[in-house]
N, C-alpha and C positions, 0 to 999 in steps of 0.2 A: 450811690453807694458810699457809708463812710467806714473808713477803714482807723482805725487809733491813728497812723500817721496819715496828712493830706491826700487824695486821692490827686493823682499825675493827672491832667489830661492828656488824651492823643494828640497836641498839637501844638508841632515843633517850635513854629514863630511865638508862638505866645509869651514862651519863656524871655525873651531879650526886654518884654518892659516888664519884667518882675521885678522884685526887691535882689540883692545876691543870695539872701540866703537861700531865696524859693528857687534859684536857678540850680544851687546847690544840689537841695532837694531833688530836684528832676535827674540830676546827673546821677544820686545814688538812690534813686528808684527805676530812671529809664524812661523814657518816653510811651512807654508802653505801658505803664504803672503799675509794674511787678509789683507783685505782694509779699516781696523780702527785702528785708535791706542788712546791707555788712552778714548774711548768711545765716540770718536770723527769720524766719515765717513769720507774717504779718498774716492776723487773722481780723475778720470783721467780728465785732460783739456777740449778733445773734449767731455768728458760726459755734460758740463756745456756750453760753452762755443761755437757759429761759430767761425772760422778764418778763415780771409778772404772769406767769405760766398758769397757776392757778387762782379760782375766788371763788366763793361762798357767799348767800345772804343769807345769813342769820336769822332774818324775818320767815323764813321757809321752816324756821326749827322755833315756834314761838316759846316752850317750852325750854328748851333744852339750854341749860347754862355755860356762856363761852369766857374762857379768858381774854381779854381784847386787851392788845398793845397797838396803842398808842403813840405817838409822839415825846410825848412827855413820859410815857416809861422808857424811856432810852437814854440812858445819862449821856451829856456830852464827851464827846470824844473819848469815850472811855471804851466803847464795843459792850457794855453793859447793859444788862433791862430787868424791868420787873414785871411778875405776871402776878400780881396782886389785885389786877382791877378785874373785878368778872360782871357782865351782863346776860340777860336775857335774855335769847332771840328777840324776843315782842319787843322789847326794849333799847336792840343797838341801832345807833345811829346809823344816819346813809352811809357812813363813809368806813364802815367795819366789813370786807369784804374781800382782804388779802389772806393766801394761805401762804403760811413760810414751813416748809418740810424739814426736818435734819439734814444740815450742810448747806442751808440758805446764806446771805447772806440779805438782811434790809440796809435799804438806806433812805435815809429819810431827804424826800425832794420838797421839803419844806421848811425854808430856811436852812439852809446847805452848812450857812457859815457857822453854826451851832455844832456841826460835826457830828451830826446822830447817826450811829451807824450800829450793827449789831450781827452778830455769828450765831446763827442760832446751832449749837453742837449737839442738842438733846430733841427730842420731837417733846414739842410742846402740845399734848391733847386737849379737843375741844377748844384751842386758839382761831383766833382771827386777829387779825392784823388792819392798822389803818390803812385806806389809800394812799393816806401821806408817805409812806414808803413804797421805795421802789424794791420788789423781791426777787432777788438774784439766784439762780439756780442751776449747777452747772449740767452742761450734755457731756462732760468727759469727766470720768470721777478724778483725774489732775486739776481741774482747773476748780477752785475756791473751796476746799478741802477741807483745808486749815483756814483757822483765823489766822490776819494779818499781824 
């Protein structure tokens, strides 16, 4: 199980050859490895959150013409993109087969340090999305709402 912060183990001794900070840790999560710390709810990812929830191949619609976002339509660190590149079905490659809904959120797991990230606020029809993105999708309509 990963939780945003470290997950505690059950098991008291272990803490004494930790670093201090991790002992730290223990003391304001508990040996029991609540799932709040300072009275704040710690939640697991997939508790909030689809990823990558849906996908399409394109190849199934040879006809039918898709907007396909890419990589490279994602300006760096801007939250920005373009939907100016359209393919095929018959014609999109392997890797065109992510759906991002209204209130997605992509981020590109390819080449991270580039900062390609993006908010999709509008439903983009007849879109596909590369694999290279990871497509974030919330289960609570609080959590990625808004762009950041």
């Amino acid at each position: 199980m990963q939780y945003i912060r470290p997950r505690i183990r059950n098991q008291p001794h272990e803490h004494r050859s930790l670093p201090r900070q991790n002992r730290q840790d223990i003391q304001r999560f508990g040996s029991d490895g609540a799932k709040s710390i300072g009275g704040v709810k710690l939640f697991k990812i997939k508790e909030l959150i689809y990823i990558n929830h849906d996908s399409i191949n394109p190849e199934q619609y040879p006809d039918q013409e898709f907007i396909y976002i890419d990589i490279d339509a994602v300006e760096n660190g801007t939250g920005k993109y373009s939907i100016s590149k359209t393919i095929r079905g018959k014609n999109a490659p392997s890797r065109a087969r992510r759906v991002a809904a209204k209130g997605s959120t992509v981020i590109s797991t390819v080449r991270p340090n580039l900062k390609g990230f993006a908010y999709i606020g509008e439903e983009i029809e007849n879109s596909v999305f590369s694999t290279g993105f990871a497509v974030l999708q919330s289960k609570n309509e609080q959590v990625l709402l808004n762009p950041i």
